[in-house]
C-alpha positions as a printed Julia matrix, in Angstrom:
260×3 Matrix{Float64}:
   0.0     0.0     0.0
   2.87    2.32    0.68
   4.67    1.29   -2.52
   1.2     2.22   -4.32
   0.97    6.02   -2.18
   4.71    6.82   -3.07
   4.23    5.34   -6.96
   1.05    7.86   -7.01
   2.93   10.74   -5.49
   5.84   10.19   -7.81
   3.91   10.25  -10.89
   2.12   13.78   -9.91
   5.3    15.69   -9.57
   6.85   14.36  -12.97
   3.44   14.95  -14.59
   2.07   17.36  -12.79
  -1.76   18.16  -12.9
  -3.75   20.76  -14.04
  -4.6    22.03  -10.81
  -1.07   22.47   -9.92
  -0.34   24.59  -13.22
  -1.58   27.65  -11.4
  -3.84   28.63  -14.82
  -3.62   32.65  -15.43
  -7.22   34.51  -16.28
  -7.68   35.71  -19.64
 -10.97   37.13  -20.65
 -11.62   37.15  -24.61
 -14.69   39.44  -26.49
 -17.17   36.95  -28.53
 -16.44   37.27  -32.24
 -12.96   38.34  -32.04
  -9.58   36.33  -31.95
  -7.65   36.47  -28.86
  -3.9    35.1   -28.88
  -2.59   32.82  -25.8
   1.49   33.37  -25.69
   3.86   31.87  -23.76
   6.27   34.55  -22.39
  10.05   33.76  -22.74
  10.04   31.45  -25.24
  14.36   32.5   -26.49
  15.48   29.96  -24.37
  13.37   26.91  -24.74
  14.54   23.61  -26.11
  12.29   20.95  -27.0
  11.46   17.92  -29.05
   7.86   18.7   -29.45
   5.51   21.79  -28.13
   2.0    21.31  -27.9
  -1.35   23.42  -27.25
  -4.03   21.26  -25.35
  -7.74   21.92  -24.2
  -9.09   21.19  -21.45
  -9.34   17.67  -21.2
  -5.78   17.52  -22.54
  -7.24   17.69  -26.3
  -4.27   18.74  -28.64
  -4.88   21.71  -30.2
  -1.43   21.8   -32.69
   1.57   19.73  -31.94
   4.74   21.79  -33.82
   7.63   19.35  -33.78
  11.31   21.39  -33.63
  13.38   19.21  -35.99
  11.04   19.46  -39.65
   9.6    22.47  -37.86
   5.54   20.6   -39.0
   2.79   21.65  -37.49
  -0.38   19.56  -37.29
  -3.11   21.47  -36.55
  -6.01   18.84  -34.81
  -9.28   21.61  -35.62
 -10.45   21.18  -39.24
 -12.56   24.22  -39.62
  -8.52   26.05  -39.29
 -10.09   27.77  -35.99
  -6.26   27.84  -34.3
  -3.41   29.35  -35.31
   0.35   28.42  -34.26
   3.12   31.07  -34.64
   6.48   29.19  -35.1
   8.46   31.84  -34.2
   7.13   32.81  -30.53
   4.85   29.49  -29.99
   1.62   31.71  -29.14
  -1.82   30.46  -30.32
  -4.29   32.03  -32.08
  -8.02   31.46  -31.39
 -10.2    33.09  -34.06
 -13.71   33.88  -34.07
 -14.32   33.41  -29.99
 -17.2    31.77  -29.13
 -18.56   30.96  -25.64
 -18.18   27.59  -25.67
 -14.45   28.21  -26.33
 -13.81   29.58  -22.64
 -12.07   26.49  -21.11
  -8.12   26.33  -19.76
  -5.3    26.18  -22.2
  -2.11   24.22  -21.46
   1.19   24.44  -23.66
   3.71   22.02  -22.88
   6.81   20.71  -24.33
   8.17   17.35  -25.04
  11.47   16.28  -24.34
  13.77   14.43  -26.19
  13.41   11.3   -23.57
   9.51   11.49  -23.47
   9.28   14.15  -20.54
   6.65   16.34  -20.53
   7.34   19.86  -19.04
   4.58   22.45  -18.33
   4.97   25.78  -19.44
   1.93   27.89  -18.95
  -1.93   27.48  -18.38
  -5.07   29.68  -19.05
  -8.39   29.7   -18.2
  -9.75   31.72  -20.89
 -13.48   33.14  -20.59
 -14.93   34.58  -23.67
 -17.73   37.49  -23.03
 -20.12   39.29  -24.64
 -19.47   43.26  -24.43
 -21.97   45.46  -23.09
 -24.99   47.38  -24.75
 -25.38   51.18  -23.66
 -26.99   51.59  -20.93
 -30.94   52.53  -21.43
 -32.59   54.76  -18.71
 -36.19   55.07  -18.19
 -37.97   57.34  -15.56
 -40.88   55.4   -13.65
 -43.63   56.82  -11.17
 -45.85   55.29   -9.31
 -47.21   57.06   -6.29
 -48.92   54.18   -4.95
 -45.51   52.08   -4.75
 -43.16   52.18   -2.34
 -41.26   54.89   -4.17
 -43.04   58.01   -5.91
 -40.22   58.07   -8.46
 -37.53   55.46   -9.96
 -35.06   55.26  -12.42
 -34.34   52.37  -14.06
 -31.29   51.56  -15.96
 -30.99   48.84  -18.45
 -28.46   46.67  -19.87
 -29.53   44.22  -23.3
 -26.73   42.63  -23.97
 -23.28   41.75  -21.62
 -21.5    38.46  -20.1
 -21.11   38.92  -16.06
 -21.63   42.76  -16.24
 -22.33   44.92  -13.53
 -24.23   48.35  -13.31
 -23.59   51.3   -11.14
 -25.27   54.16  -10.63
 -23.08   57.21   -9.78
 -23.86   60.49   -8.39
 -22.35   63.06   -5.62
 -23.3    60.72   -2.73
 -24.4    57.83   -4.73
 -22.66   54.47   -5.55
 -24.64   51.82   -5.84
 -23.85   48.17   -7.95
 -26.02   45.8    -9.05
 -24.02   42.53  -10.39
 -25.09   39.97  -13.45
 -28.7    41.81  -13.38
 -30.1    43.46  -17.12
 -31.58   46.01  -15.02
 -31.24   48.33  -11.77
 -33.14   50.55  -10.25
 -32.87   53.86   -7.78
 -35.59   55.26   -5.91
 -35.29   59.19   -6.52
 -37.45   59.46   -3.41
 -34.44   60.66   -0.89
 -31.94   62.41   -3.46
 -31.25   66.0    -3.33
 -30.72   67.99   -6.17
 -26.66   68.3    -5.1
 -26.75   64.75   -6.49
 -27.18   65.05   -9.94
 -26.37   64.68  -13.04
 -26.86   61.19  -12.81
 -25.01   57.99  -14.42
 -25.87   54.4   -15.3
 -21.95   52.54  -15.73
 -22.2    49.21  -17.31
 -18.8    46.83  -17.43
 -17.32   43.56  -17.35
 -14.32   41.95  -18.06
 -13.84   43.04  -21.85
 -15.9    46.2   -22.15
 -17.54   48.63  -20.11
 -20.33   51.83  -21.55
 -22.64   54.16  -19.72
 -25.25   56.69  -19.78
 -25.58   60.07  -18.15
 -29.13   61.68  -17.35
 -29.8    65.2   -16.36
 -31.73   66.81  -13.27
 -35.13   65.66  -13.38
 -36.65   67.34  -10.06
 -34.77   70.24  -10.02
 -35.49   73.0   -11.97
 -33.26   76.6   -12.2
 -35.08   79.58  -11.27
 -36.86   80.67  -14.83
 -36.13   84.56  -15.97
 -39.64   85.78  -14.69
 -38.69   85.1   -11.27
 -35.32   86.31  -11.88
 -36.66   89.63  -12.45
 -39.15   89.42   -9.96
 -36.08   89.03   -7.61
 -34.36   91.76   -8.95
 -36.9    94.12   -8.86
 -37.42   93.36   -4.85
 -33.55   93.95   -4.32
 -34.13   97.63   -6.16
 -37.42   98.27   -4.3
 -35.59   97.46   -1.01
 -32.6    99.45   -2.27
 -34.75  102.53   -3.32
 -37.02  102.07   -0.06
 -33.84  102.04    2.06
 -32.57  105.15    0.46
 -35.79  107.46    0.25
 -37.07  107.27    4.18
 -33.78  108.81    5.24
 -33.85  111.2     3.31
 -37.72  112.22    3.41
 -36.8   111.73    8.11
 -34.04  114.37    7.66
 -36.38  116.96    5.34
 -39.21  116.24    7.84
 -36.67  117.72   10.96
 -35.65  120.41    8.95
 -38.99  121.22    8.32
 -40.07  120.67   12.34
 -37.0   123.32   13.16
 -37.72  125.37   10.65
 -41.31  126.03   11.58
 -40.39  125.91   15.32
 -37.82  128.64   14.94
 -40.53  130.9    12.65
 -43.27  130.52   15.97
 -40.28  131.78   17.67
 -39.33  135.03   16.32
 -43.04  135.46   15.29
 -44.0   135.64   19.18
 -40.62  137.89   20.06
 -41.56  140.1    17.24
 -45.37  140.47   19.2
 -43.81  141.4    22.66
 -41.27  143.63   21.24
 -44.18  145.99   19.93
């Protein structure tokens, strides 16, 4: 039983497994080509170097000495580059997102790893859509609702002074315009993911700048103030002058009467 646990252990660390290759995350956009290289590649000696697929498909097997390369896909979907050993994948497709091993072959039959991804292919995001909603029966009065069509794994956002909120792998989100002030807006729906990201920005919808009628109105209470503020004084200081003036006539009006 021991002889069978050390065989078993022996054979993983020649091998090695996928789990152990440490696979790096690539994220390709559906309909495009993505390449898969394989870093420093100046130094690399080999009998063979092959592209597998998940279940350890080959993909291409290039062999070093007649410098061939067989190419396993029939529909010419994969594309080797002798010179730095990357791969091609044209025409992504969804069901192409998988892990990618390349590995070399040795001259005695040893296989040695030399990179692994896990490659997810996405769809980008549509602009974002954003409808205003009320219903003053509901729960809230007034709602925005942004909406994504199309997107792999996307998330949306909404952004404002104050506001961050994220809704993940949803077509829609909401925001109750219930509570905002009007220091919040302008308003934006981001939508991203992975490969893409595209948003849409939406103006104040509850708060409206004063309009030039009550501009003027405002204006013309400033003046009146002004004018007011300026004319009692003055109209105060004639009325003393006048209240002297008189005072000092009854005066010399009644000395004037004795002196006869």
């Amino acid at each position: 039983m021991k002889d069978l646990l050390l065989t078993v252990l022996l054979h993983c660390l020649i091998s090695g497994t996928w789990s152990e290759s440490n696979p790096i995350d690539r994220y390709g956009i559906d309909g495009e080509s993505f390449h898969l290289d394989v870093g420093e590649y100046n130094n690399m000696t080999f009998k063979k170097f092959l592209w597998l697929y998940a279940d350890k498909k080959n993909l291409v097997e290039y062999t070093s000495e007649t410098e061939h390369v067989d190419n396993y896909n029939k529909q010419n979907k994969f594309e080797f580059d002798e010179k730095n050993f990357s791969l091609l994948i044209k025409n992504l497709e969804k069901t192409d997102s998988g892990l990618y091993k390349a590995e070399t072959v040795q001259d005695d039959g040893e296989r040695i790893h030399v990179v692994t991804y896990k490659l997810s292919v996405q769809a980008p995001v549509s602009k974002p859509v954003i409808t205003n909603t009320s219903d003053p029966e509901g729960e809230c009065n007034s709602t925005l609702k942004c909406t994504v069509e199309n997107g792999t794994e996307h998330s949306i956002t909404w952004l404002g002074n104050g506001i961050n909120s994220t809704m993940t792998h949803r077509r829609s989100s909401e925001l109750c315009l219930d509570n905002i002030t009007c220091n919040s807006w302008p308003l934006t729906c981001y939508a991203e993911n992975k490969v893409s990201n595209s948003s849409e920005t939406i103006e104040a919808l509850q708060c409206e700048r004063p309009s030039n009628s009550g501009l003027q109105l405002n204006l013309w209470l400033i003046l009146s103030v002004g004018i007011i503020g300026i004319i009692i004084p003055i109209i105060i200081i004639i009325r003393i002058f006048w209240i002297k003036h008189r005072n000092k006539k009854k005066v010399m009006e009644v000395f004037h009467f004795y002196t006869l």
